[in-house]
C-alpha positions, 0 to 999 in steps of 0.5 A: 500500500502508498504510503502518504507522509502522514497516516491519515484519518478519513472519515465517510458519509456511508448511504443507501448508494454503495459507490462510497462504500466501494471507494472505501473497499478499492481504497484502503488496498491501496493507503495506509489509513484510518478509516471512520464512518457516518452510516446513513441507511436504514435498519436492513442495510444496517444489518450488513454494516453491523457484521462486514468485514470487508473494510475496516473502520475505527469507528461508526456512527449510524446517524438515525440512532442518534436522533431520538423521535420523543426528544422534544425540549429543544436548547435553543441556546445551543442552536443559536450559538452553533449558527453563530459559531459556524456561520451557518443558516440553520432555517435556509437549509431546513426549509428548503429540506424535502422532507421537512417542507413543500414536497414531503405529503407523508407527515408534517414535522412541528416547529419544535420536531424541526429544531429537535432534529437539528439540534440532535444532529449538531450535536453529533456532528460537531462531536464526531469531528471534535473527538475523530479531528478527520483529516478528510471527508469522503462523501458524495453531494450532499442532498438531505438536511443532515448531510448537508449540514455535517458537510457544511460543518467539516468545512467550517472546521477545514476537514478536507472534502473530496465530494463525488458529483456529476457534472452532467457530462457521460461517463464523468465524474469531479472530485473536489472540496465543492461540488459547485467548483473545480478545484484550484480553477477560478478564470481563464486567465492566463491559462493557455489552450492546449489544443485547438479544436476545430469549430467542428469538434467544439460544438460537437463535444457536449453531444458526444459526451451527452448524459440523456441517453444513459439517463434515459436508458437508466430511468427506463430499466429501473422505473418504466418496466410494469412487471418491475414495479408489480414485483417491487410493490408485492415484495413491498407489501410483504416485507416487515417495516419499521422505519416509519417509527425511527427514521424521520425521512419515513415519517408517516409511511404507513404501507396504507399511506404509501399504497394509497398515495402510490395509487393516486399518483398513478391516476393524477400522473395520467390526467397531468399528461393529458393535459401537458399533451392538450395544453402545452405547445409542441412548437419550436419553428418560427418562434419570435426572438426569445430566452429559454428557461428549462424548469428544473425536477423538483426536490433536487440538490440542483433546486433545493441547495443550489439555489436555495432562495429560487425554489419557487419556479413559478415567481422565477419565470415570472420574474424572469417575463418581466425583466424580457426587453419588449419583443422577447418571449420566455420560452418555458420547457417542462423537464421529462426528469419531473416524469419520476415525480409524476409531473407537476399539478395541472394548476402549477401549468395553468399558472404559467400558461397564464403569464402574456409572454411565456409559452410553455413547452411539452417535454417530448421536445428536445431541449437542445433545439430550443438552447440552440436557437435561444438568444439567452438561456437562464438556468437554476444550476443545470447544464442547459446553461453549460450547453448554451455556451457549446451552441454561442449562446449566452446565459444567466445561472441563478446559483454556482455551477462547475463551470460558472468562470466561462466569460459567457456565463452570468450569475444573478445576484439580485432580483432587481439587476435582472432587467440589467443583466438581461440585456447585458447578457444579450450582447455577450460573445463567446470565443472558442478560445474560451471553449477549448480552453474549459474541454482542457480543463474537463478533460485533465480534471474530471474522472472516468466512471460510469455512475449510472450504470453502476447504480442501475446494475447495484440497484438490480442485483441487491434493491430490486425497486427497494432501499429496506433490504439485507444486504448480502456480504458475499454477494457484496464482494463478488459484485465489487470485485467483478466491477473493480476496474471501472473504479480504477481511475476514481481510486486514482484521483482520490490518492492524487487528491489526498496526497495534493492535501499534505503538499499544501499542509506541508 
């Protein structure tokens, strides 16, 4: 095993997505470490970390037996100097938590339930790094409340992170600190273009290295297969569960709520498309000057974390429509991700279709043709905007982003500068200097692993449509072991990353 210049402690977000695990597995074969994890599964899965001998951990903390449901009295003088401490906001990431609010239609969590949770959670996380003093945190991007909150507090407490994210280009993943940011990249300046591609090869790079197919090919195999689902729904109706009771994203999902809810989205899901297929237009030619804006999945990092004060889609095109120079129209198109949220209500479409100079676009149609004929696209955090740039047109972000130093790309700061920034943005060029120069970066910065596919196969040979099941450890290492090489470059880019970490301590 490398030896680094200091045996390091690395401490892992462990969740119901094994990839981290993996990294963990492939990992300590090649450093020599001390390895610490948060485990945050529920109690089935837990089983097999209980008894696994295929990575070995100092210590573990299971999140959920720390947050005790009856703990009702809240120590708002801890709360209040834990965000003072940390310079945190507490309420901004609870709010726009899924399960605490807006979305999450199983139970609604009290004032004092919501400050209990993170009070608890404070608390632990702030001893776990107190008490272990981690050198790094590996984890994947945060998505839920409380593992948003123990990366925002490793941070604040200077833990080296190396988040796993994608950023929405095939077969791709970064590894870096933050999950908005390429390491050690904060401009083009200065950097010299490694290789001169054509214009050919530069419009051509994203559709190549284009995500839709493999996440279409990832959705149809694991959500539109009817069998899969019938199969998935009687193992759901047999299996014991008792999450509900000790596991606050479970609140309330009696299998009475979850089959009745489920049969009433069926049903809401079909009249929600024969409305999109009667409402929504289905035209892209001849359309007047216009902006796109792409409506993003709802309950996503992309919305809720990303952009953490746009959430409202509906205020944001709005807000947009009114900012438009007068012979401009907002082009709005419906994401076909919202498909696995059984698309929007058929008000929140009315809503929309009732604003004079937005039209609203079926989401058969491909977004591409509409980036590629925008005069502006204005994105929350997606890759509409980063695919804009690849097609010479401008745009406008709402949060950080990976690519967010392309000169062609604008960010929001204030709602009143969009009228400004719009026709700023407008008259915005990009070079192709600029567009080699972000490909180098990608090229020498990004990872080789195919996440979806790993996730699609994972999901097949051990959840088969559910996260609450026993996981088998044999089954675990053959599986692993078949996969290794795919994860030969991730592994790789973990020790550069590490050892990169103690040259700049050093």
């Amino acid at each position: 095993r490398e030896l680094l210049e200091k045996k390091p402690k690395i401490l892992f977000w462990l969740n119901a997505d094994f990839s981290n695990f993996a990294i963990a597995y492939f990992l300590q074969k090649k450093i020599n470490a001390d390895f610490y994890a948060i485990i945050d599964v529920t109690k089935k899965p837990k089983k097999f970390f209980e008894q696994q001998k295929m990575v070995k951990f100092e210590k573990v903390w299971y999140f959920h037996d720390h947050i005790d449901p009856s703990y009702n009295v809240t120590d708002m003088e801890f709360l209040s100097n834990f965000e003072k401490k940390y310079d945190l906001d507490l309420w901004k990431n609870i709010i726009n938590e899924r399960i605490f609010y807006n979305f999450f239609d199983y139970y609604k969590f009290s004032k004092s339930e919501l400050l209990s949770i993170s009070e608890q959670s404070g608390k632990l996380f702030e001893k776990i790094l107190d008490d272990v003093k981690p050198d790094l945190l590996l984890a994947q991007a945060p998505v839920l409340f409380h593992s948003e909150l123990f990366y925002e507090l490793a941070m604040k407490k200077n833990v080296r992170c190396l988040l796993l994210s994608l950023p929405k280009i095939a077969g791709k993943c970064m590894v870096s600190q933050q999950v908005t940011k390429i390491d050690n990249i904060d401009n083009l300046v200065n950097m010299q273009v490694t290789k001169n591609r054509t214009d050919e090869e530069i419009s051509s790079y994203l559709y190549k290295k284009s995500a839709d197919k493999i996440i279409n090919e990832y959705v149809k195999s694991n959500f539109n297969s009817y069998n899969s689902l019938f199969n998935t729904f009687l193992k759901y109706l047999l299996t014991p569960n008792s999450n509900s009771n000790s596991n606050y994203t479970y609140y309330g999902r009696t299998k009475f709520n979850v089959i009745t809810k489920t049969i009433g989205l069926f049903f809401k899901k079909k009249l929600r498309e024969n409305f999109m297929k009667d409402n929504l237009s289905f035209k892209t030619a001849n359309l007047e000057p216009f902006v796109y804006f792409p409506l993003s999945v709802d309950m996503e990092r992309n919305l809720l974390i990303n952009t953490p004060f746009y959430t409202n889609q509906i205020e944001t095109i709005r807000i947009i429509a009114k900012s438009l120079p007068i012979n401009y129209r907002l082009i709005v198109k419906e994401n076909p991700g919202q498909e696995l949220r059984e698309w929007r209500s058929s008000s929140y479409y009315k809503k929309i279709l009732m604003i004079p100079n937005v039209t609203l676009i079926h989401p058969s149609i491909r977004g591409r043709d509409l980036v590629k004929n925008a005069s502006l696209v204005i994105s929350s955090t997606g890759s509409s905007a980063l695919e804009a740039s690849f097609f010479r047109t401008p745009s406008i972000i709402l949060g950080d982003v990976f690519y967010s130093f392309l000169p062609s790309v604008h960010k929001i700061t204030k709602l009143e500068d969009f009228p400004s920034l719009i026709k700023t943005a407008l008259k915005t060029k990009i070079e192709m200097s600029d567009l080699n120069r972000f490909i180098d970066i990608t090229e020498k910065t990004f990872v080789e692993f195919p996440a979806f596919e790993f996730e699609a196969e994972f999901n097949s040979r051990f959840y088969h449509g559910l996260f609450d099941v026993e996981i088998n450890e044999d089954d675990l290492l053959g599986f692993l072991n078949k996969n290794e090489n795919i994860f030969q470059d991730l592994i790789n880019t973990h020790i550069e990353k590490i050892q990169q970490y103690y040259e700049q301590k050093l």
